[in-house]
C-alpha positions in Angstrom: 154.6 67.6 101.9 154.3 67.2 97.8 152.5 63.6 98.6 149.5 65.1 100.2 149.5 68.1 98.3 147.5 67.2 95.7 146.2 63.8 96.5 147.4 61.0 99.6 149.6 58.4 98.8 148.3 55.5 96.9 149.0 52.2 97.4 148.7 49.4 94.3 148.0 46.6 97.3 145.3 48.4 98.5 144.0 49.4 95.1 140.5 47.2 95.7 140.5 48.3 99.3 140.6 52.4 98.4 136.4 52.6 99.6 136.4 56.5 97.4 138.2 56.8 94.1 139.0 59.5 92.0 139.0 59.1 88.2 139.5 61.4 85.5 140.6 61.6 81.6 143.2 64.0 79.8 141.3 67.1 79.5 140.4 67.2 75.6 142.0 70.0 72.9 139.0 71.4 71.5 141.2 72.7 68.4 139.4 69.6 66.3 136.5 67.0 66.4 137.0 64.4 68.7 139.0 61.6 67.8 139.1 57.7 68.5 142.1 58.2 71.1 139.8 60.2 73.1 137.0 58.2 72.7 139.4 55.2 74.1 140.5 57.1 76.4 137.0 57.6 77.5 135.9 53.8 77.2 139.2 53.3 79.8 138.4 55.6 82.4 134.8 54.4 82.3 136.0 50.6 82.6 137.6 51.5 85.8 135.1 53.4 87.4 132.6 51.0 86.5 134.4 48.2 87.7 135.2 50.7 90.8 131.6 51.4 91.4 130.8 47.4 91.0 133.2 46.7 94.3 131.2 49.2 96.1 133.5 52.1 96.0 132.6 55.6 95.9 134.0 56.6 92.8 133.8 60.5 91.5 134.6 60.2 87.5 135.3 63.7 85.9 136.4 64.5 81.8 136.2 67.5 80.2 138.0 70.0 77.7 140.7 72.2 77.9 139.8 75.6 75.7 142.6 77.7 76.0 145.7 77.8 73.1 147.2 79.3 69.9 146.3 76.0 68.2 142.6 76.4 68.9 142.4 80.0 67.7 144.4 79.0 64.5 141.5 76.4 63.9 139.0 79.2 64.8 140.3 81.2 62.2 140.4 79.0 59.8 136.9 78.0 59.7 135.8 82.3 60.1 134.4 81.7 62.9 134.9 83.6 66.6 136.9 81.7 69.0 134.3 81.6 71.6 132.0 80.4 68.9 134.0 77.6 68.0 135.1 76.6 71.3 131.6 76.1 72.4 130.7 74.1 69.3 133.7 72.1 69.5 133.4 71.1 73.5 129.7 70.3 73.2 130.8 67.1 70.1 132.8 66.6 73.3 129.9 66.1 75.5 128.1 64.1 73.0 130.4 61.7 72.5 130.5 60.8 76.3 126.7 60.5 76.0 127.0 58.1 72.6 129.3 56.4 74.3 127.0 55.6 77.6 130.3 56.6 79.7 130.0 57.0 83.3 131.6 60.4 84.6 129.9 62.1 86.9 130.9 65.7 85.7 132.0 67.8 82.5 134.3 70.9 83.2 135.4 73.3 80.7 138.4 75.4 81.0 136.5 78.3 79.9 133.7 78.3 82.6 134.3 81.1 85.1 131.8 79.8 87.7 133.0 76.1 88.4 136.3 75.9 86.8 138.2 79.2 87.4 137.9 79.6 91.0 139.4 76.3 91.6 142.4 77.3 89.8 142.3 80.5 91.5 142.4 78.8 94.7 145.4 76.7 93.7 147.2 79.1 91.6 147.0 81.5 95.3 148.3 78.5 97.1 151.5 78.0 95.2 152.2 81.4 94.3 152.1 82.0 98.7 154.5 79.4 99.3 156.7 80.9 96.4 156.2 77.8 94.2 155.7 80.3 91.2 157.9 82.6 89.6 157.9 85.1 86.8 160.9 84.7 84.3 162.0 84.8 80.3 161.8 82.4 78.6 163.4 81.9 75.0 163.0 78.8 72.9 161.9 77.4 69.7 157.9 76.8 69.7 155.8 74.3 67.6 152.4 75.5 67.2 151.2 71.8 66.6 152.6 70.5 69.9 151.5 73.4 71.7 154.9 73.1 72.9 158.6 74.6 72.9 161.3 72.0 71.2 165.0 71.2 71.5 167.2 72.3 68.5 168.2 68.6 68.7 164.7 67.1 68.4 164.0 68.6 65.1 164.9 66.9 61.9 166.1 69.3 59.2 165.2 72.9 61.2 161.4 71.2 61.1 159.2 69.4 63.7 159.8 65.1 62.7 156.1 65.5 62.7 154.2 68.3 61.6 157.0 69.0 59.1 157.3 72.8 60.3 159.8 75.2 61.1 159.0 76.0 64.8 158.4 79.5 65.8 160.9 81.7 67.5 159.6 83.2 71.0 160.1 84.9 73.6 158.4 86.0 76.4 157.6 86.2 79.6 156.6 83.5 81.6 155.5 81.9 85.3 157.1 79.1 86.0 156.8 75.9 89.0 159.6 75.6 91.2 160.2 71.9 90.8 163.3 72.4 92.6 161.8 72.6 95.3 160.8 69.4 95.7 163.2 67.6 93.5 164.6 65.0 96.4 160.5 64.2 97.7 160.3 63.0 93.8 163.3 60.8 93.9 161.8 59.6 97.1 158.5 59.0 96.1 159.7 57.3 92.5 162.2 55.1 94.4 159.4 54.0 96.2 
């Protein structure tokens, strides 16, 4: 059931003997310039669908950005400039450095781009909420802005994040949440495996 969900089961033996491969990067924070772990990141995914491609497979090679989060309008705000403004600045240094780099993918998706991007996740989002794989609940917990993420009390050092050296926000609020429950012994099964 999870297995084919979102992909069939793959294989390592028959890794050369696949005939179409999907590749794809992290989808890149636009709250900064692009970095050299993205550009690597890049140069990897481009080896292997290259190399892919080489074998005669039918590879499909997709990056892009993700342009959603308090860190990105905090970066926004900081150079006075509107989010929207700075988010599409920011994703096309993106884009150019896949073209600098000569990398290989065969699309670019943005997060923010209502006619390619959102219906897909509309699609899926309708999917799981049907089967009751989403739910609405609180949520409570201590939230560091620089992770873009909520942290243990036990993971900080000294009431601060050990790496951006900040006291993590206090929040609240209301939430949807994946019920990995659900599928907790297919996981077992499938690491086992």
């Amino acid at each position: 059931m999870l297995r084919n969900f979102f992909r069939p089961k793959v294989e390592l033996k028959n890794f050369d003997k696949m005939g179409k491969f999907y590749i794809t990067t992290s989808i890149a924070y636009v709250n900064a310039l692009p970095h050299i772990g993205y550009a690597l990141e890049l140069a990897q995914a481009d080896v292997l669908a290259r190399w892919k491609r080489l074998k005669g497979d039918d590879v499909f090679f997709l990056t892009g950005t993700d342009e959603h989060g308090r860190k990105i309008v905090e970066a926004a705000e900081k150079v006075e400039k509107p989010v929207e403004q700075f988010v599409d600045e920011t994703a096309a240094k993106f884009k150019e450095l896949a073209g600098v780099l000569n990398i290989s993918n065969d699309d670019f998706v943005r997060t923010t781009d209502q006619k390619r991007h959102w219906p897909a996740v509309e699609k899926m989002w309708r999917k799981l909420l049907s089967k009751g794989d989403i739910y609405k609940a609180n949520y409570k917990g201590l939230y560091c802005v620089g992770h873009e993420a909520f942290m243990k009390p036990s993971e900080l050092k000294d009431g601060k994040c050990p790496i951006h050296f900040k006291e993590p926000e206090t929040i609240e609020e209301e939430n949807y949440f994946f019920r990995l429950s659900r599928y907790a012994n297919e996981l077992e099964s499938i690491i086992r495996t």
